[in-house]
N, C-alpha and C positions, 0 to 999 in steps of 0.2 A: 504493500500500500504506500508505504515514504520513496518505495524506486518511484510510482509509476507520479507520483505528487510530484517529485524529482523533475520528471521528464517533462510532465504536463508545464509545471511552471520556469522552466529552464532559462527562458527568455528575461524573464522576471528578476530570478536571482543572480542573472548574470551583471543584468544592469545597474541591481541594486549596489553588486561588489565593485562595480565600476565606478558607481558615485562615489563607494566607501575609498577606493583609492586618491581620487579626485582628491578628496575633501580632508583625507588624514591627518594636515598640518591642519586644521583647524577641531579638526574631533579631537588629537593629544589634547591643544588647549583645553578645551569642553570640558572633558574628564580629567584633566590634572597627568596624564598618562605621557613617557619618555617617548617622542617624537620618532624616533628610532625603530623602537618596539612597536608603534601604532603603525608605521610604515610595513614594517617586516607581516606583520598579522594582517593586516589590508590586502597586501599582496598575494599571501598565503591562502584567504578567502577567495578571491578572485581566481585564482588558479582552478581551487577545487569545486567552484560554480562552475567554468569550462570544461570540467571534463564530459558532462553531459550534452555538451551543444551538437557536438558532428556524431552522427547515429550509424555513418560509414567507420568501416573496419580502418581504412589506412589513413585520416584526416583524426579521428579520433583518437589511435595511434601517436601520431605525430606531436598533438596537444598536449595526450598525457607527457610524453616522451619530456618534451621541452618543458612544462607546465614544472615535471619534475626537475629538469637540472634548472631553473630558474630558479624555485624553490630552498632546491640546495646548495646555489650561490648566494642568498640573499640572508639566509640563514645563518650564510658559513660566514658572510662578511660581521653580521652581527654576533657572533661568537667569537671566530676566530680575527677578527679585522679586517680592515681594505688590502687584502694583499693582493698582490699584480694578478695572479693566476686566477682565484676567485672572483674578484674583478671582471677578468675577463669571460669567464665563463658563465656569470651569470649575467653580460652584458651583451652577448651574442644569442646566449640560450633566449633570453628574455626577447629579443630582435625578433627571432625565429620564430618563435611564440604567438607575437603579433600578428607579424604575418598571415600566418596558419589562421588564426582567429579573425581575422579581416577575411580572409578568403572566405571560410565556409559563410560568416553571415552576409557578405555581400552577395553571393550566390544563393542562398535562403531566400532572399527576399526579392532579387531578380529572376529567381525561374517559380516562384509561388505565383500560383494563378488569382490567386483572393486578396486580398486587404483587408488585414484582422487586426489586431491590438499587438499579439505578436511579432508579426511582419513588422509592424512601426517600430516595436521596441528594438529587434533584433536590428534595424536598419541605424539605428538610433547608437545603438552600442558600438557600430560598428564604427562608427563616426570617431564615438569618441577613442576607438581603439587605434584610431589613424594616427590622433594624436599622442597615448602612448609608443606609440611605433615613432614617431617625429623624435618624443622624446631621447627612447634609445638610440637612434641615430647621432642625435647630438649626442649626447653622452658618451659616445663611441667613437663620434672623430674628436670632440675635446679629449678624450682619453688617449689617442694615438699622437694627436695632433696637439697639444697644450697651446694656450691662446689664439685656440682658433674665434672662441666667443670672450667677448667682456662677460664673466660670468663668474659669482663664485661655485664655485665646485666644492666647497664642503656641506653645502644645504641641493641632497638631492632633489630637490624639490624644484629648482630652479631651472632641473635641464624641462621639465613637465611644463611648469608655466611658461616659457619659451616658445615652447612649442604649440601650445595651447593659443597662445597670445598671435602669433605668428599665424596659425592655422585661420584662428576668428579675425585676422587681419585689423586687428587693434593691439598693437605695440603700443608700450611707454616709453620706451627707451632706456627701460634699468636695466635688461639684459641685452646685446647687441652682438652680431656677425662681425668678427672683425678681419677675416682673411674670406677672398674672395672662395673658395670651396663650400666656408660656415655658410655666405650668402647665396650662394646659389642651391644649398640643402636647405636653408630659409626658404627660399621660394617654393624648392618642390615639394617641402610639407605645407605651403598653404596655398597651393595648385590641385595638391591632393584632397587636402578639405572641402575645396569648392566641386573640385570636379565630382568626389562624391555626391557632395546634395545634386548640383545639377542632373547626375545622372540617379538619383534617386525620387526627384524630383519629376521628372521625366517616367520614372518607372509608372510611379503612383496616378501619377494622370492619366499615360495610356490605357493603363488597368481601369481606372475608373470609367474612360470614355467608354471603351471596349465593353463594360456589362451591359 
């Protein structure tokens, strides 16, 4: 009965984990809770929301696959520290992840013939999943690349809003591209954002017109 509740609301609790990531520098405040640890557990929820999303053998595969070494990078960084290898592995694992999680719900809601609450949210998720994916990118060439952004890099939170900020194409100007590579990964996370809606925008109409 809790699988099949599981499966029915999958769309639900995926989005929900997503806000809960979104939002985690301001929930530690809320609750008094180490900003670190509300990070680590936020992520950790969202992981094991997605394992239910792809209902195929090799895409669901893949989630857990990555879901787990992500997991056990972000874990290992909060135990054992930022060390280079950890680091890395859970900044690619975590990349890959995306991905993977972009793909199936982009595809969910461009080959679904209906438009239901699910469909939106799943579409909805994926949106914001663009922008976790933006995130890791930056995080990944300031990691290879240092000063590539005006950025501090000891508040990981910073590679997120970035990207966020960049993606809804309302920048402040506290954090900034400062080598032509960072700018032009700038752009294509907030080409990606639009071209989303547009093309999701686009989905929901023809569907509409079409019944």
């Amino acid at each position: 009965m809790k699988t099949k509740a599981l499966l029915t609301y999958r769309y639900e609790i995926f989005f929900l984990a997503l806000l809960l990531q979104v939002l985690y520098p301001f929930l530690s405040l809320l609750f008094f809770a180490p900003i670190d640890f509300v990070r680590f557990l936020s992520f950790t929820i969202l992981v094991l929301a997605s394992f239910n999303l792809a209902l195929r053998r090799i895409p669901r595969f893949l989630i857990i696959g990555f879901g787990i070494l992500s997991t056990l990078g972000i874990w290992g960084e909060y135990l054992f520290g930022d060390t280079y290898l950890i680091h890395l592995l859970r900044n690619y694992a975590t990349c890959f992840f995306y991905i993977i999680l972009i793909f199936v719900l982009t595809k969910n809601f461009l080959v679904s013939s209906i438009i239901n609450l699910k469909v939106v949210i799943g579409a909805m998720s994926g949106y914001l999943l663009i922008g976790f994916f933006g995130s890791s990118t930056i995080e990944m060439m300031e990691f290879h690349h240092p000063g590539s952004f005006i950025i501090d890099t000891k508040n990981p939170f910073n590679f997120t809003y970035l990207s966020f900020i960049s993606m809804l194409t309302v920048g402040y100007g506290d954090v900034l591209p400062s080598s032509s590579a960072a700018k032009s990964l700038t752009i294509l996370i907030s080409l990606l954002g639009q071209l989303y809606m547009t093309v999701g925008i686009a989905s929901f109409v023809g569907k509409s017109m079409a019944k």
